[in-house]
C-alpha positions as CSV (number, residue, x, y, z in Angstrom):
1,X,-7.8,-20.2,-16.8
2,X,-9.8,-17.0,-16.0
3,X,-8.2,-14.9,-13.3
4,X,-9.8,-11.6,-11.5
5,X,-6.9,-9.3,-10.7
6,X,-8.4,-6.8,-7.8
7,X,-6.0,-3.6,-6.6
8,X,-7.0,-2.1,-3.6
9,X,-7.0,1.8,-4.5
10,X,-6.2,3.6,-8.1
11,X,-3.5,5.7,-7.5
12,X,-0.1,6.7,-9.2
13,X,1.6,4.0,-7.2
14,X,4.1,1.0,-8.0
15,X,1.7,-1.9,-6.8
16,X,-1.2,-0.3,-9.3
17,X,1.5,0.2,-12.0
18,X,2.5,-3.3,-11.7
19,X,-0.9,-4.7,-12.0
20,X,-1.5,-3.2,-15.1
21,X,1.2,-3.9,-16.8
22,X,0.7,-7.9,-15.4
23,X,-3.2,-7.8,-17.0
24,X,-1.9,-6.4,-20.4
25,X,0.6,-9.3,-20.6
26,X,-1.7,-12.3,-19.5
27,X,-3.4,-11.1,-21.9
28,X,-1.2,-12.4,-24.4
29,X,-1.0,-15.9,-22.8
30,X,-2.8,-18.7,-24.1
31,X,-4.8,-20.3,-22.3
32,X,-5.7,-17.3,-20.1
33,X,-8.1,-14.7,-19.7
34,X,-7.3,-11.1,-17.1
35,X,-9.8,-9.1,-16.0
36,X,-8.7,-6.0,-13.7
37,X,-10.5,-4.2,-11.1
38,X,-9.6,-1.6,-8.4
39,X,-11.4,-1.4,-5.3
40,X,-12.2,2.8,-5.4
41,X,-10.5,5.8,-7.2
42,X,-7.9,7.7,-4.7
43,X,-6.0,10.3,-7.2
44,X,-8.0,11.9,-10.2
45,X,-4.4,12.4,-11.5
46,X,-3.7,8.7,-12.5
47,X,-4.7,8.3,-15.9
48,X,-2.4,5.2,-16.8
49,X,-5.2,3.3,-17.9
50,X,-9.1,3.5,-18.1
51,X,-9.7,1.6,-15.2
52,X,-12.7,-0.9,-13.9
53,X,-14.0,0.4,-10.4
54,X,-15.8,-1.8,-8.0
55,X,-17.1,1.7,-6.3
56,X,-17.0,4.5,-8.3
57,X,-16.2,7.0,-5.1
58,X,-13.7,6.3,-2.2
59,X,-14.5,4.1,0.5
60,X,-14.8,6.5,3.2
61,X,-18.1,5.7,5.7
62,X,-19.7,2.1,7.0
63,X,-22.4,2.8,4.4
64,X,-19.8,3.3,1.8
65,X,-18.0,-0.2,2.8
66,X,-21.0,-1.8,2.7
67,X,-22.5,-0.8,-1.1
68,X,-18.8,-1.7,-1.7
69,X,-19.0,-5.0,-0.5
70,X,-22.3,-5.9,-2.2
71,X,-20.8,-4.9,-5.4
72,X,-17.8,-6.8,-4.7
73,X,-19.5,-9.9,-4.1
74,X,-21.8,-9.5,-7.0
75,X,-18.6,-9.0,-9.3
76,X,-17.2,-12.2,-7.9
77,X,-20.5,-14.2,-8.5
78,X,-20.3,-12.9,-12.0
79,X,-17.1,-13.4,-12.9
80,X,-17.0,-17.0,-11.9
81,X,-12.5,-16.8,-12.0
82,X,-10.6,-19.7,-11.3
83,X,-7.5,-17.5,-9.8
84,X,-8.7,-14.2,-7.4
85,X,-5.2,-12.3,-7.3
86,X,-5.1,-9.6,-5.0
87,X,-2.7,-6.4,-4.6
88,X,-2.4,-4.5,-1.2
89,X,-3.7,-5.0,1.9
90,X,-7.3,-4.0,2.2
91,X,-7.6,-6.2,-1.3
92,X,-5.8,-9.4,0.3
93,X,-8.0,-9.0,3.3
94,X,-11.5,-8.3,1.8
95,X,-11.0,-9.3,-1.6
96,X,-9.9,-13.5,-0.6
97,X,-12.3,-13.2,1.5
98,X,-15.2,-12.8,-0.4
99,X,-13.3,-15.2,-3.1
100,X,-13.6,-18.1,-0.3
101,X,-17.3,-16.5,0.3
102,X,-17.7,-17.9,-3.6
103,X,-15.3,-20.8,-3.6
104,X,-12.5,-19.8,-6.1
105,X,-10.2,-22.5,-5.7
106,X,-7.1,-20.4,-6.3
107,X,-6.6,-17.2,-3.7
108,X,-3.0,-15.2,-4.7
109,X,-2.5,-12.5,-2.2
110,X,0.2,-10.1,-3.1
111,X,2.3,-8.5,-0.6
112,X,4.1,-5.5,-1.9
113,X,6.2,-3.9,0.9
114,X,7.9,-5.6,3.8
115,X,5.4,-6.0,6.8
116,X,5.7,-3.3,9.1
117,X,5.4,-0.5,6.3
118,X,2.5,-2.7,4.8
119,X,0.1,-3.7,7.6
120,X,-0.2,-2.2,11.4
121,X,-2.7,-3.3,14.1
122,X,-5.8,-5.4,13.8
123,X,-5.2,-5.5,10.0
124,X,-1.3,-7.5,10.5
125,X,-3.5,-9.9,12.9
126,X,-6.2,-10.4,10.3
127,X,-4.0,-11.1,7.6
128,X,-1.7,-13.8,9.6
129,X,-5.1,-15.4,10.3
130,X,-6.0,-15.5,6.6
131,X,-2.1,-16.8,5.3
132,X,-2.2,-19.5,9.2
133,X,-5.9,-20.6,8.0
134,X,-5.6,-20.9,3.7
135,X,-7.7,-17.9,2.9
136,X,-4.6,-17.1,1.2
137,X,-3.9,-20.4,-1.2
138,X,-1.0,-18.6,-2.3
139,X,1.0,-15.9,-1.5
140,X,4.0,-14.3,-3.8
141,X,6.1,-11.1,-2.2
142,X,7.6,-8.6,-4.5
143,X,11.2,-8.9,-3.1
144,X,13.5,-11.1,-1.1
145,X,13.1,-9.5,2.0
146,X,9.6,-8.3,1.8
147,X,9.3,-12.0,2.0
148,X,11.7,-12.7,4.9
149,X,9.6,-9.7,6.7
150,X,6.9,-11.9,7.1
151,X,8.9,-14.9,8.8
152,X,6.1,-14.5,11.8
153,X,3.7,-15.9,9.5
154,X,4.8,-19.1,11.1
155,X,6.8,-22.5,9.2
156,X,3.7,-23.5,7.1
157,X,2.1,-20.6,6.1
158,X,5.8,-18.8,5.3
159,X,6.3,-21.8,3.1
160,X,3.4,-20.7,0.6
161,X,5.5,-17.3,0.0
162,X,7.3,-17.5,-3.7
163,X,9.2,-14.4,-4.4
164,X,7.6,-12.9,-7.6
165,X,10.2,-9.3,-8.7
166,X,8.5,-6.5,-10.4
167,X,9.1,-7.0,-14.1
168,X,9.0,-4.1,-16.3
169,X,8.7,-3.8,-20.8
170,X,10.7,-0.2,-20.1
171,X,12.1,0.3,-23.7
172,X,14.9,3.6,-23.0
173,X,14.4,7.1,-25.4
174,X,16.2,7.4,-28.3
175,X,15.9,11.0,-28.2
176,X,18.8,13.2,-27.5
177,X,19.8,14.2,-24.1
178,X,19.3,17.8,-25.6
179,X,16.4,17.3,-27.0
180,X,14.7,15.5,-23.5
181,X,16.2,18.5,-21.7
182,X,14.7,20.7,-24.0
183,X,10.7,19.0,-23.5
184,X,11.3,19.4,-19.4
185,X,12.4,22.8,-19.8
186,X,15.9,21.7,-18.1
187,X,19.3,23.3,-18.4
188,X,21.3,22.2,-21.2
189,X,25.0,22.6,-19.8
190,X,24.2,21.5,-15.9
191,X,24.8,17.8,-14.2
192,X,21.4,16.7,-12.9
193,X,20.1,14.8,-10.5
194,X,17.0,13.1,-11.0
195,X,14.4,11.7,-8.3
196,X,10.7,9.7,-9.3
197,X,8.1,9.3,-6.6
198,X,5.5,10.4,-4.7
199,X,5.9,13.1,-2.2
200,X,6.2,11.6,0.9
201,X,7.9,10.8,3.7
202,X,8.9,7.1,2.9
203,X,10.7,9.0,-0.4
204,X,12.9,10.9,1.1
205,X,13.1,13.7,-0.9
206,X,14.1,16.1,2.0
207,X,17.7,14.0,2.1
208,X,18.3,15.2,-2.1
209,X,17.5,18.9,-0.6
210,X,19.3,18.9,2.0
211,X,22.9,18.0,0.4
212,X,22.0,20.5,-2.6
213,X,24.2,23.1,-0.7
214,X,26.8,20.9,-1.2
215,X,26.4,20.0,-4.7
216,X,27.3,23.5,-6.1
217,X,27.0,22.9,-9.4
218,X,24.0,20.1,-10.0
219,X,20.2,20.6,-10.6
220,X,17.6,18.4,-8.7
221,X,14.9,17.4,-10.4
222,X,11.7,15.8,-8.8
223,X,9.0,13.9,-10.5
224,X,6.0,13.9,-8.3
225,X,3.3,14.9,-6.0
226,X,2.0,14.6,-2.9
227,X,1.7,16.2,0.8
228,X,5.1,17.1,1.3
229,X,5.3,19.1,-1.7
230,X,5.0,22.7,0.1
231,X,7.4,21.1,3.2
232,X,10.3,20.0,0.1
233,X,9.7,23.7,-1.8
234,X,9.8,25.8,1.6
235,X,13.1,23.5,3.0
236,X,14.9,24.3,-0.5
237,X,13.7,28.1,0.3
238,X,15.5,27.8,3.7
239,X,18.7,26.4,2.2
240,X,18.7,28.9,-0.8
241,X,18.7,26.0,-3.3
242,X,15.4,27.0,-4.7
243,X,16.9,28.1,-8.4
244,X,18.8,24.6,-8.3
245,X,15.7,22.3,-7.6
246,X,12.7,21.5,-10.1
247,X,9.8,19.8,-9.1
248,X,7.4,18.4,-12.2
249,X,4.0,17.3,-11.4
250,X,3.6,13.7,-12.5
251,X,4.2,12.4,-16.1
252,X,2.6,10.6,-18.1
253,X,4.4,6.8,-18.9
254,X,5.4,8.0,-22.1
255,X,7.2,10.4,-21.3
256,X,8.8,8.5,-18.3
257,X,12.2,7.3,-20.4
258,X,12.7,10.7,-22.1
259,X,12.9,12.1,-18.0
260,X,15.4,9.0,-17.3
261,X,17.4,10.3,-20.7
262,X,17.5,14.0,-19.9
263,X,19.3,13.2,-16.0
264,X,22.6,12.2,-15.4
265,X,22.3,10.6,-12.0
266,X,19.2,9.1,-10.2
267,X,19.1,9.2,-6.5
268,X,16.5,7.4,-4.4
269,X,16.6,7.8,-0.4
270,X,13.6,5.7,0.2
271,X,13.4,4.7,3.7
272,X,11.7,2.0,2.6
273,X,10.7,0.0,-0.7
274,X,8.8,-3.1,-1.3
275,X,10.7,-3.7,-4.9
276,X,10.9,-0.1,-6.5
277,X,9.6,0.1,-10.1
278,X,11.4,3.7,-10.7
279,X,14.7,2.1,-9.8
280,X,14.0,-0.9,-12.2
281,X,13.4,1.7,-14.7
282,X,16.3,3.4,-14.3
283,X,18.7,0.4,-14.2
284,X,16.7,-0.2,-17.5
285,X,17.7,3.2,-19.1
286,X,21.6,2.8,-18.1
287,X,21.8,5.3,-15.4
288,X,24.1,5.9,-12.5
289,X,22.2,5.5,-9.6
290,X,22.8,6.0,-6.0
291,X,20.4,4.7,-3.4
292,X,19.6,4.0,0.1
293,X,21.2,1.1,1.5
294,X,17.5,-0.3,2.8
295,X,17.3,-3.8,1.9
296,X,15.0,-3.8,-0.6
297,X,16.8,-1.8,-2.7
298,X,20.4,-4.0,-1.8
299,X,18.2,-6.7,-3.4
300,X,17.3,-4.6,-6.7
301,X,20.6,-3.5,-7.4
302,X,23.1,-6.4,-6.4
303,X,23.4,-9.8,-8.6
304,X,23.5,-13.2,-7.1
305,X,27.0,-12.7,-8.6
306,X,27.5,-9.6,-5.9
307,X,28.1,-7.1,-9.1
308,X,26.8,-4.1,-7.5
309,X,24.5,-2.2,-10.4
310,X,24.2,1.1,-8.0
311,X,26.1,2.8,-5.3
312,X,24.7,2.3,-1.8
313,X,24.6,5.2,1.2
314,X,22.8,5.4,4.5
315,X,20.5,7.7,4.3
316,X,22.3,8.5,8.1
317,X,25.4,9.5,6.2
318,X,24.7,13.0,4.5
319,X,28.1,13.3,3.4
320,X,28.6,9.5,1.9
321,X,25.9,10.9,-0.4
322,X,27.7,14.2,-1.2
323,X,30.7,12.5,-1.8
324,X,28.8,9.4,-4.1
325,X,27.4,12.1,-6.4
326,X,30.8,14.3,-6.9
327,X,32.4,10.9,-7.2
328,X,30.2,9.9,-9.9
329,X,30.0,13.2,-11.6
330,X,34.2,13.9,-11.5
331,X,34.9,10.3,-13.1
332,X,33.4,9.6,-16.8
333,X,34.7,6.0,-16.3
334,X,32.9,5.4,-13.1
335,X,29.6,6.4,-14.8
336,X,30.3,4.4,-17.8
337,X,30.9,1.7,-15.8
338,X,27.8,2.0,-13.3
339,X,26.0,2.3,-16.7
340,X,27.0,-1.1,-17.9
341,X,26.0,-2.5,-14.6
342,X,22.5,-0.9,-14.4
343,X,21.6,-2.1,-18.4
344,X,23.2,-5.5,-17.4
345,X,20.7,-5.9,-14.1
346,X,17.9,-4.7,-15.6
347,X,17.6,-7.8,-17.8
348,X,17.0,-9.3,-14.4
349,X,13.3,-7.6,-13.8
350,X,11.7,-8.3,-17.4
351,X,7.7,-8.2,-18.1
352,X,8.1,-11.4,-19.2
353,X,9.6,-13.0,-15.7
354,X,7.3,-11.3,-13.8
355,X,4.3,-12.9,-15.5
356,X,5.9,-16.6,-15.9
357,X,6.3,-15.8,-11.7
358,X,2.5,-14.9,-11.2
359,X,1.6,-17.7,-13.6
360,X,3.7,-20.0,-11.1
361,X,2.2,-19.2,-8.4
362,X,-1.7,-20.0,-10.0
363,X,-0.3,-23.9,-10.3
């Protein structure tokens, strides 16, 4: 079975992430062949992977959008796949398109976020049309309620939605904590908090900031870029927390589990999530984590069972997170315990899952 993976934008994001890793492991399948290809470049600071480009530049005028589109239906003529699988929006819209255009009998669009984060306007309507009409042959969502977000699909076309998780291979450093601290330039003897994502305002960062005054004695650290960078550095200035928060540009994957050894907590105030591949990744390298109570992430960190692998605040309640964090920190059998949670969820979101799910959803 050849299957034509396209990705809407390259960029250090969780949806491009995912798809990379997914292509690397159908790789190894028998019986089937991967080919990955991203729409246009967005950051020149994402160097996961060498990646295939439909259009070398960004899509960014009508005569742009249209050389794209020529190229994008000369790909598809070429490649001849059985499967077109498709990864954000403007992908899902344009790319099964032009897959009808050329009569691939197998069209997977992706969703990756719940609705109203992921699609707005004329492009919601579009994209209703294509799941109500079978443009869309298939369609998998990242997360339980990224799924249940699109219950105004209608009764047929919701019935095409599988749930496919974000599966990671995230194997934890065996480095010391001293020596992880030591690469980052972190303090050796302080209790750190540790925050991956981009810099914007679905992260949240601003929330980790604004408690620091509280947290006397802990370190933020931020992994990550983006607009608000200047907004998060000038609000730390304001609360005179500057000397207690770090902000790293982003890292490279390999160096991702070494970060994950060298914190002691991870916080994540995401307003919203589609399926969050940094707090996989953390549940993966036993941390304590505590999150925003947003839905997606309830999903991520509590077991059919109802274990809870995380602790949960509003990311209304300031002062649940202050108090989550001393909690945490004060009581070494808490940790250890939220430590054998997170390892014991994390087999939950494997490489191997997510692939036999994507796989699935091809039949």
């Amino acid at each position: 079975m050849k299957i034509l993976i396209l990705c809407s934008n390259y960029e250090p994001g969780g949806a491009q992430r995912a798809a990379i890793r997914l292509n690397r492991q159908l790789a190894k399948q028998d019986g089937f062949s991967s080919e990955l290809i991203f729409f246009h470049p967005k950051s020149p600071l994402f160097a996961e992977d060498t990646p295939k480009l439909i259009y070398e530049q960004r899509i960014n005028s009508p005569k742009a959008f249209l050389d794209f589109l020529r190229k994008l239906d000369r790909k598809m003529k070429q490649a001849k796949p059985d499967v077109v699988l498709t990864l954000l929006p403007f992908a899902n819209i344009i790319g099964q398109l032009v897959a009808l255009r050329h009569r691939v009998p197998k069209r997977v669009a992706s969703h990756r976020n719940i609705s109203d984060k992921e699609l707005a306007g004329l492009q919601k309507i579009v994209d209703r049309s294509w799941a109500r009409w079978g443009i869309y042959t298939h369609i998998t969502a990242v997360s339980e309620s990224t799924k249940n977000s699109f219950s105004y699909y209608g009764e047929k076309a919701f019935r095409k939605i599988t749930v496919v998780n974000n599966g990671l291979n995230f194997i934890p450093s065996t480095k010391s904590k001293k020596t992880c601290r030591e690469k980052f330039g972190l303090p050796q003897n302080e209790f750190i908090v540790g925050n991956i994502g981009r810099m914007v305002k679905q992260k949240n960062q601003q929330l980790l900031i604004h408690i620091l005054p509280s947290l006397k004695d802990i370190v933020l650290v931020i992994i990550g870029k983006g607009e608000l960078e200047s907004s998060l550095k000038n609000l730390a200035d304001e609360l005179g927390v500057s000397k207690r928060l770090k902000i790293i540009p982003e890292l490279n994957a390999n160096d991702i589990p070494d970060f994950y050894k060298a914190i002691d907590i991870f916080a994540m105030p995401s307003l919203f999530e589609g399926l969050s591949n940094a707090l996989i990744e953390a549940l993966a390298a036993g941390l304590p984590i505590v999150s925003s109570d947003v839905d997606s992430q309830k999903d991520v960190l509590t077991r059919v069972d109802g274990l809870k692998a995380g602790v949960l605040a509003p990311t209304s309640d300031l002062a649940k997170w202050v108090k989550s964090i001393q909690r945490i920190k004060a009581n070494p059998i808490l940790r250890s315990q939220l430590e054998n949670c997170a390892l014991a969820r994390a087999k939950d979101f494997s490489i191997e899952q997510m692939t036999t799910g994507f796989i699935k959803s091809f039949q």
